[in-house]
C-alpha positions as CSV (number, residue, x, y, z in Angstrom):
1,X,93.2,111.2,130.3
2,X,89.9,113.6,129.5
3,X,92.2,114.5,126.1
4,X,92.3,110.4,125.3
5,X,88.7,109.8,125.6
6,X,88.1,112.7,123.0
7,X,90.0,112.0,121.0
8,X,88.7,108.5,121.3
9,X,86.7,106.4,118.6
10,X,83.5,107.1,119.0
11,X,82.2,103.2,119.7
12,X,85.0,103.3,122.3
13,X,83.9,106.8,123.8
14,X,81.0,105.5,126.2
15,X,82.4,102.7,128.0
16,X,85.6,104.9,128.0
17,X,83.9,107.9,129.9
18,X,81.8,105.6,132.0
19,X,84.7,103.7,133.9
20,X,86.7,106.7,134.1
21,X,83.3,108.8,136.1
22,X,83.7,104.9,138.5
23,X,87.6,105.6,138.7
24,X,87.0,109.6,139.9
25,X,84.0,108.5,142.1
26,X,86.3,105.9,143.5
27,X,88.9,108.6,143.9
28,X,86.8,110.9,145.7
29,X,86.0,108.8,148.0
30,X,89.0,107.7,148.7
31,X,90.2,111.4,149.2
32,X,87.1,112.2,152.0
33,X,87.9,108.8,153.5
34,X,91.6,109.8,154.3
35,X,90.5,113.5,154.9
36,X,87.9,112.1,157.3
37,X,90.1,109.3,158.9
38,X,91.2,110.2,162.6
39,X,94.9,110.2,162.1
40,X,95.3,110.9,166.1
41,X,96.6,108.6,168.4
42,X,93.7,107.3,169.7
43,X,93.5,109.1,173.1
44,X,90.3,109.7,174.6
45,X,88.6,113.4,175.6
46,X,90.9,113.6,178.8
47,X,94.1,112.6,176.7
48,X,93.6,108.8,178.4
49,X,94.9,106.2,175.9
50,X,92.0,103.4,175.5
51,X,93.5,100.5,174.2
52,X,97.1,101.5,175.6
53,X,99.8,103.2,173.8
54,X,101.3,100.0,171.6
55,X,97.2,100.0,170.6
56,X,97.0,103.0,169.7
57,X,100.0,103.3,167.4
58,X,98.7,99.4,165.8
59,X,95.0,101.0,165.2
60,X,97.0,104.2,163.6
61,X,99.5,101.7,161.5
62,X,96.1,99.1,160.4
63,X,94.3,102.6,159.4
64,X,97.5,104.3,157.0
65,X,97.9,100.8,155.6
66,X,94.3,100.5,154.7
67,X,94.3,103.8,153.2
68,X,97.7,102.9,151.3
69,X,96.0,99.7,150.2
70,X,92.9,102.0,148.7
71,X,95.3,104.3,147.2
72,X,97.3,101.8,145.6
73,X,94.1,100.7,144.2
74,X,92.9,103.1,143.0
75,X,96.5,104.2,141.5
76,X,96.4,100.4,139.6
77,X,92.8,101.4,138.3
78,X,93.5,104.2,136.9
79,X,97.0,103.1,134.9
80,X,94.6,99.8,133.6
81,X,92.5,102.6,132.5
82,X,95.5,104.3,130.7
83,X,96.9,101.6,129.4
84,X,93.2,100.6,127.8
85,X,92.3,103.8,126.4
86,X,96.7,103.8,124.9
87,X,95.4,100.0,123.7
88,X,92.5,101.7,122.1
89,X,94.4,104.5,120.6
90,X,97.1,101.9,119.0
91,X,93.9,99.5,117.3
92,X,92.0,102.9,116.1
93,X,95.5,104.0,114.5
94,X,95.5,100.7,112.9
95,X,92.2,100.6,111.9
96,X,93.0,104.1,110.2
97,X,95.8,103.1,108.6
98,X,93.9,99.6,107.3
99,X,91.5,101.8,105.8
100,X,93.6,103.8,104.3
101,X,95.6,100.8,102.4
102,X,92.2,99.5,101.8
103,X,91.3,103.2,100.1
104,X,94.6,102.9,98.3
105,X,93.9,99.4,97.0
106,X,90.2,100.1,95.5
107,X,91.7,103.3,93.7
108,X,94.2,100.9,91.9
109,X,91.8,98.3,91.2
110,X,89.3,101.2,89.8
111,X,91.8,102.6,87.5
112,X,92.8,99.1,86.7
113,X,88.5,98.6,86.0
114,X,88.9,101.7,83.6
115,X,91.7,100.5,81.8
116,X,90.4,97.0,81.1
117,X,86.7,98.5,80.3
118,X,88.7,100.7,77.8
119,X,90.4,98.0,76.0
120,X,87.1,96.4,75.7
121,X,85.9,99.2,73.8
122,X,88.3,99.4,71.2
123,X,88.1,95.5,71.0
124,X,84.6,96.1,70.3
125,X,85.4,98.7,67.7
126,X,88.2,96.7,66.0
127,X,85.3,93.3,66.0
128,X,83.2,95.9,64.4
129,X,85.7,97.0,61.4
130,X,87.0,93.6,61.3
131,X,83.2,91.8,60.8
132,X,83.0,94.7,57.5
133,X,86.0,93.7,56.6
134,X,85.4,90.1,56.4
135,X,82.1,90.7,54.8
136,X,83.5,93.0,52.1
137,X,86.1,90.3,51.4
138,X,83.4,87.8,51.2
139,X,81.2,89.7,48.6
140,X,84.4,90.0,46.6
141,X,85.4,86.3,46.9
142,X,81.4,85.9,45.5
143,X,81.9,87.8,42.4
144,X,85.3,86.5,41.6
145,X,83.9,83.1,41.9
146,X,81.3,84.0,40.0
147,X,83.6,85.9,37.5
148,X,85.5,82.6,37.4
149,X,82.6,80.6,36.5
150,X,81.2,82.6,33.4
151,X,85.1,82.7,31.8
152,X,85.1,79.0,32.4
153,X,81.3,78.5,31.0
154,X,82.9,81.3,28.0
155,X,86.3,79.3,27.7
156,X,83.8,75.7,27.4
157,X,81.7,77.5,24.8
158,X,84.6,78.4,22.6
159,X,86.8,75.2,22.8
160,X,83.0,73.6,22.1
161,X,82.7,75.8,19.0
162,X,86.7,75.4,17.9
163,X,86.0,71.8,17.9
164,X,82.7,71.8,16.4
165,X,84.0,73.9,13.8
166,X,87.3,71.4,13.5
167,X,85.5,68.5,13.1
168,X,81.9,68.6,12.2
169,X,82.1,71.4,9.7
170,X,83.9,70.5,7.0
């Protein structure tokens, strides 16, 4: 369990290592309470029984369940505590792995960025060539129109001059 909690999240690492110094307190204790416990018979200094001998063997019965009880206890403690810091493991690797997508995700949508700031550019560029062309072609439009106008003015001088000359000079 001491190879769980290091290589627990950090944010999990404190409350971890905190209830497991309660579960090995708890354990000790336990462990000097059963080393400690009387497991005789009950008999007195001159090998008198106090209670009688069906007492004796209840108190020794009451005190190995008691000590069971504690043990199994302590035993269901410390698999909660497993089965916490295995809860923990699972969400951290899922946590990893959700960051990772996540790392995955914002490198396609970057590259994606790039692309489309790319394109801009060259839309910018082709506005740019298109805006000269347009304005060559709208110089050019200018001077044919005004190409157009002096043959027309030239063509109205001419037919005015034919006709003078048809019909008032005789």
């Amino acid at each position: 369990m001491d190879e769980e909690l290091l290589l627990a999240p950090s944010s999990f690492r404190n409350p971890m290592s905190t209830t497991m110094r309660i579960y090995r307190r708890d354990l000790g204790k336990l462990q000097r309470d059963m080393k400690s416990t009387d497991l005789g018979l009950g008999f007195g200094a001159r090998g008198e029984s106090k209670y009688g001998a069906y007492t004796a063997e209840n108190e020794h019965s009451t005190q190995l369940q008691s000590q069971r009880a504690l043990i199994l206890q302590g035993t269901e403690s410390l698999s909660r505590a497993t089965q916490s810091i295995e809860r923990s493991h699972r969400i951290a690797a899922e946590t990893d792995q959700i960051g990772t997508d996540i790392i995955e995700e914002l490198g396609e949508q970057r590259e994606q960025l790039d692309r489309t700031r790319d394109r801009l550019v060259h839309t910018g560029e082709n506005l740019s060539r298109s805006r000269r062309i347009l304005r060559s072609m709208s110089r050019r439009l200018m001077t044919n129109k005004l190409l157009l106008s002096v043959i027309i003015i030239m063509e109205l001088a001419i037919l005015g001059a034919v006709v003078y000359l048809k019909f008032f000079r005789k």
